[in-house]
C-alpha positions as a printed Julia matrix, in Angstrom:
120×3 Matrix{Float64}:
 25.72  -1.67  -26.55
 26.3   -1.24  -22.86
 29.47  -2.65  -21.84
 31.24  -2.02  -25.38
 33.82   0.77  -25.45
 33.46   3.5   -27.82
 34.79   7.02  -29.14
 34.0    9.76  -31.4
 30.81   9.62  -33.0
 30.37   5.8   -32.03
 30.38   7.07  -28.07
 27.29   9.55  -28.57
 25.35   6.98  -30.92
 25.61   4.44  -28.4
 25.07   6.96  -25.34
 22.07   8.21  -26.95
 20.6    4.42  -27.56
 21.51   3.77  -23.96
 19.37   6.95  -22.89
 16.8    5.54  -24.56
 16.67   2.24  -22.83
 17.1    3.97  -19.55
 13.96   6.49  -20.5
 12.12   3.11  -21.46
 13.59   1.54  -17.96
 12.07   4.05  -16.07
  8.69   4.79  -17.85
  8.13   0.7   -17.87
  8.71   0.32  -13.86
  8.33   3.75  -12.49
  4.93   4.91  -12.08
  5.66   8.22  -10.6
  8.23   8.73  -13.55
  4.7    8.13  -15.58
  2.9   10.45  -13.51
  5.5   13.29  -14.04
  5.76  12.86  -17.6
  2.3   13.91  -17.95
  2.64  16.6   -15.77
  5.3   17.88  -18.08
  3.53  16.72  -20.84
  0.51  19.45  -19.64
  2.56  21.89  -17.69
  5.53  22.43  -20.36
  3.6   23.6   -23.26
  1.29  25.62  -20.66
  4.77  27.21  -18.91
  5.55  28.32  -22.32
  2.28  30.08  -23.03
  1.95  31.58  -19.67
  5.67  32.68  -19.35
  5.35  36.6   -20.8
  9.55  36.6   -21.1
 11.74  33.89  -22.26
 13.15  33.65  -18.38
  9.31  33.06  -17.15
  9.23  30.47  -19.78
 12.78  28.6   -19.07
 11.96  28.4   -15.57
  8.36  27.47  -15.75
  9.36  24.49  -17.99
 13.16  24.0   -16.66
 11.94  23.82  -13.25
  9.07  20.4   -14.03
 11.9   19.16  -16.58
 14.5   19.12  -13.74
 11.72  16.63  -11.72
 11.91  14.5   -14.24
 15.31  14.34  -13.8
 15.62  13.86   -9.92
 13.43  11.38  -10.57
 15.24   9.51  -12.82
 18.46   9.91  -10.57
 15.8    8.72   -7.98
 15.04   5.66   -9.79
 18.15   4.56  -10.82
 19.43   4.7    -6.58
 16.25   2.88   -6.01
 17.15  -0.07   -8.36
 20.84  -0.62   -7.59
 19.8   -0.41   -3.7
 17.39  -3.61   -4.55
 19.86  -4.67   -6.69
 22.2   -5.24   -3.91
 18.74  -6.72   -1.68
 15.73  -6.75   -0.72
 16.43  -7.29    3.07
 15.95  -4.34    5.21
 18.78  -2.52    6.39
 19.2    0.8     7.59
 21.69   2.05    5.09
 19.55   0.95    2.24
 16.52   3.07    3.92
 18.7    6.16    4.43
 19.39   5.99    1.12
 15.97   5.44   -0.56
 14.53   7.64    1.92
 17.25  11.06    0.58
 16.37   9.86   -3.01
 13.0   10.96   -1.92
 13.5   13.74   -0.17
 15.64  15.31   -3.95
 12.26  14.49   -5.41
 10.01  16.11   -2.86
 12.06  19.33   -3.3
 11.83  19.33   -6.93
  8.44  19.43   -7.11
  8.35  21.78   -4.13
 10.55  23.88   -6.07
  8.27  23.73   -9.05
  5.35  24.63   -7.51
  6.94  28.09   -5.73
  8.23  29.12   -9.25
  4.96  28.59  -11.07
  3.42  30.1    -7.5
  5.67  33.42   -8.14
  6.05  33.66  -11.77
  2.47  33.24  -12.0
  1.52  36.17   -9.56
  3.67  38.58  -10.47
């Protein structure tokens, strides 16, 4: 489907197949995607049982949902920087080396909400 032009109702069925295959992209060659699947696949369902309001909740899962998604947007800078090569340059670093950084504040983010929803 990717490539093909679409509309209407075609557009989302083909968007949502295409999510699919990226979701399947990432969990095949991404080991730290893996890794933070299963901490969302522990810490979601645990956020919601913790959280005493529905805010608590939303942000104890939002905040491990949104590092799956840095790390997707991670992943997906990290394969069209190979994509153009595998020599070393500095530009390619710089950028490889921010992707990371968006992830490391994710999950530092994550850990100071569960750190201050959970003492309240």
């Amino acid at each position: 489907m990717a490539g093909q032009s679409f509309s209407g109702i075609r557009r989302i069925y083909a968007a949502f197949f295409n999510s699919l295959a990226g979701f399947r992209a990432a969990w095949d060659h991404e080991e730290a995607f893996r890794q933070e699947c299963l901490l969302c696949l522990v810490g979601v369902p645990l956020g919601l049982w913790l959280g005493q309001t529905g805010i608590e909740r939303a942000l104890l899962a939002g905040v491990l949902l949104n590092v799956l998604v840095v790390e997707l947007l991670n992943s997906a800078l990290e394969a069209t920087v190979d994509r153009i090569g595998y020599e070393r340059h500095t530009l390619s670093g710089r950028a490889k080396d921010i992707g990371s950084a968006a992830v490391f504040l994710a999950l530092a983010l994550a850990a100071l909400v569960w750190l201050l929803v959970l003492m309240r």
